[in-house]
N, C-alpha and C positions, 0 to 999 in steps of 0.2 A: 246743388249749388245754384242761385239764384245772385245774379251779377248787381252790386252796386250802380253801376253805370244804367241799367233799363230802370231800379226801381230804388228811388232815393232816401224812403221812409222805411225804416228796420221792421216797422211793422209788416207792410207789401210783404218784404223779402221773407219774414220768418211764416207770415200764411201759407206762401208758397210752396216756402220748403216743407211744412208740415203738411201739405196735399199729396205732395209729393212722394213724402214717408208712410204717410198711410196708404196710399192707392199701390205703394208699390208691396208692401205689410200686406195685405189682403189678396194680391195677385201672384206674389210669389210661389204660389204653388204651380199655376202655369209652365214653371220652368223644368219641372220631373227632377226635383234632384240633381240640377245643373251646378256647380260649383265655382263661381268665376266670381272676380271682384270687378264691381260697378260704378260706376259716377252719372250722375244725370246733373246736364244740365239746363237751366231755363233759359232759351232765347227769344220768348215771345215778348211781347213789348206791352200787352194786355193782361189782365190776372182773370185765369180761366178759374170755374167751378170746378167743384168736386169731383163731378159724373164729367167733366170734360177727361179730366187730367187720369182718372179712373180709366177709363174707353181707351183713352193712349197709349197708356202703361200697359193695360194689355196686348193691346197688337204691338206693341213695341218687344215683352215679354215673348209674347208665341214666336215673334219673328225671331228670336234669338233662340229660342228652344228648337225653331225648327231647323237655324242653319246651324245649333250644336251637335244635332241628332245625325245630319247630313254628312258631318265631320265625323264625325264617331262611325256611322257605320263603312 
């Protein structure tokens, strides 16, 4: 979700969100099989690159796979 309020041209918002579906499409395997439903939202105020929002998503990903793995065991 990428907020009307930061970015006021539909275009901004929909690049965004499609960064964001991809880098997370790609990274999802990071999570081993984790089963949980998601929402990401955008509150940066700039429109980051590809390889920015990619880099993120991962450590954002592992950070979550590792405190599910924590929980489970």
């Amino acid at each position: 979700s990428v907020p009307k309020k930061s970015f006021k041209r539909a275009v901004r918002r929909n690049y965004l969100k499609r960064i964001i579906r991809e880098s997370y499409r790609t990274q999802k395997g990071l999570l081993g099989g984790i089963n949980a439903d998601m929402l990401f939202i955008y509150e940066g105020r700039s429109i980051c690159t590809y390889l920015q929002m990619k880099d993120t998503m991962a450590g954002i990903l592992e950070k979550i796979a590792s405190t599910a793995s924590d929980v489970q065991a």
